[in-house]
C-alpha positions in Angstrom: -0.5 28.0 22.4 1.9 26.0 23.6 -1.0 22.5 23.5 -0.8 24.0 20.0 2.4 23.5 19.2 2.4 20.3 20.6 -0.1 18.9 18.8 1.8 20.2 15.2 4.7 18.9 16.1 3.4 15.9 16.6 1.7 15.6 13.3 5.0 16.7 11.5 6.9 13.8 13.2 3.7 11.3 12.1 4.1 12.8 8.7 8.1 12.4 8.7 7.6 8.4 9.8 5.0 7.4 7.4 7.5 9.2 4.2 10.1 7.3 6.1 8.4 3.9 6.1 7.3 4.4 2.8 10.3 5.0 1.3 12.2 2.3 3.2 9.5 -0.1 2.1 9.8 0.7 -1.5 10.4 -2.2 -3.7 13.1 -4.3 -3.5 15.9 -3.6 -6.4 18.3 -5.9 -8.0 21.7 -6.8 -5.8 25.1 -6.5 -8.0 26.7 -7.4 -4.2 25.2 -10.7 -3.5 27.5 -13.0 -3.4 27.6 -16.3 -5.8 25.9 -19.3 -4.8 27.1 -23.2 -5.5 29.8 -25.2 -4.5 32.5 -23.6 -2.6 30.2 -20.5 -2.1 29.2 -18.8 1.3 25.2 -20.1 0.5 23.6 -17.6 2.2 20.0 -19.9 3.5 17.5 -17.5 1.8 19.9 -17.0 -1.3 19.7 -20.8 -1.5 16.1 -21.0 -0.9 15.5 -18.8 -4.3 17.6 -20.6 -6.5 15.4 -23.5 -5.7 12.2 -21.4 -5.4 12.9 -19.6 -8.5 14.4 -22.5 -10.4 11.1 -24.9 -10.1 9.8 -21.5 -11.3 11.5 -21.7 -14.6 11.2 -25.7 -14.8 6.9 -25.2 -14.9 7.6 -22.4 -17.5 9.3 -24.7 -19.8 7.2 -27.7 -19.4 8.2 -28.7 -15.9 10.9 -31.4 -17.8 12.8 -31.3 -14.4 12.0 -32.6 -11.3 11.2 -29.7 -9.0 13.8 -28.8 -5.9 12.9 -29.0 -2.4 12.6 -25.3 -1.4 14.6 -26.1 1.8 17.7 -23.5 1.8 20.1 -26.1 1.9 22.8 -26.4 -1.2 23.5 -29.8 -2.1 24.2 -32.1 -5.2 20.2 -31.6 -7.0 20.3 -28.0 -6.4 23.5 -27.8 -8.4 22.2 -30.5 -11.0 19.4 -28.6 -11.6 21.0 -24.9 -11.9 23.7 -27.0 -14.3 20.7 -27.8 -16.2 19.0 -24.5 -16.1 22.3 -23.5 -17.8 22.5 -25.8 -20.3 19.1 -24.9 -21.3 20.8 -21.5 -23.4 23.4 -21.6 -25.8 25.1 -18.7 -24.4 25.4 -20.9 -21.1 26.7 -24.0 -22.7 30.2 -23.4 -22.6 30.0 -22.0 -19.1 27.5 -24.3 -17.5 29.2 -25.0 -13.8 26.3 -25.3 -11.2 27.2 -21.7 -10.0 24.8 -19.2 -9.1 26.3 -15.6 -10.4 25.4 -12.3 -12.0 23.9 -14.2 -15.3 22.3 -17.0 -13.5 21.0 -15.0 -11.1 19.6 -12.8 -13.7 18.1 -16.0 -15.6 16.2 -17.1 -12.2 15.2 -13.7 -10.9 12.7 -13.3 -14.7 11.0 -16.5 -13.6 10.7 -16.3 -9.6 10.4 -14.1 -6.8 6.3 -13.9 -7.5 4.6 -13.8 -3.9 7.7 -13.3 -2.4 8.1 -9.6 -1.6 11.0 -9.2 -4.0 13.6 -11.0 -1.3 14.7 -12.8 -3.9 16.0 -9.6 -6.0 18.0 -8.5 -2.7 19.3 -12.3 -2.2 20.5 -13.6 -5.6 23.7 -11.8 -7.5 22.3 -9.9 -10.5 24.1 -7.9 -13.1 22.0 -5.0 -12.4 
């Protein structure tokens, strides 16, 4: 009896993990907390690294017109060119078009990247949702 009872509870705290894991491994959701990227900004590396990542993303989908970014974590003057360029490329963005990585932005760059990349993306860029 008591090899029995072993061997189910064993089974239920196998079961319990693989739920857990599962669940914890679900896909990775938008982040309204990440914080802005750009001049001045904390520039979190992997944040950084998806701007540029997801940024050459959108240059190829509209013709590749921009040189792409070295996908090296590391904010400097081109990454900011190129997001002030990104931003220029809408009308709603023309106005507001500062090289800074928020909540719309992030939004813009997150429907163009993040392929292949497990979604890190989503958890590392500011979104509005």
């Amino acid at each position: 009896m008591a090899i029995h009872s072993l061997v189910k509870r064993a089974a239920v705290v196998t079961a319990s993990a693989a739920i857990a894991a599962t669940t914890l491994a679900g896909t990775a959701s938008a982040n309204t907390q990440a914080g802005y990227v750009g001049d001045n900004q904390a520039n979190d590396w992997t944040a950084v690294q998806c701007v540029q990542h997801d940024f050459n993303q959108f240059s190829l989908a509209r013709g590749g017109n921009y040189p792409s970014l070295k996908e090296d974590g590391y904010w400097g003057p081109n990454t900011r060119s190129a997001v002030i360029w990104m931003q220029n490329m809408l009308i709603s963005y023309a106005k507001h078009a500062d090289g800074i990585v928020g909540p719309l932005t992030g939004d813009l760059l997150l429907d163009y990247g993040d392929q292949g990349w497990d979604g890190k993306c989503r958890a590392a860029l500011p979104t509005s949702s």
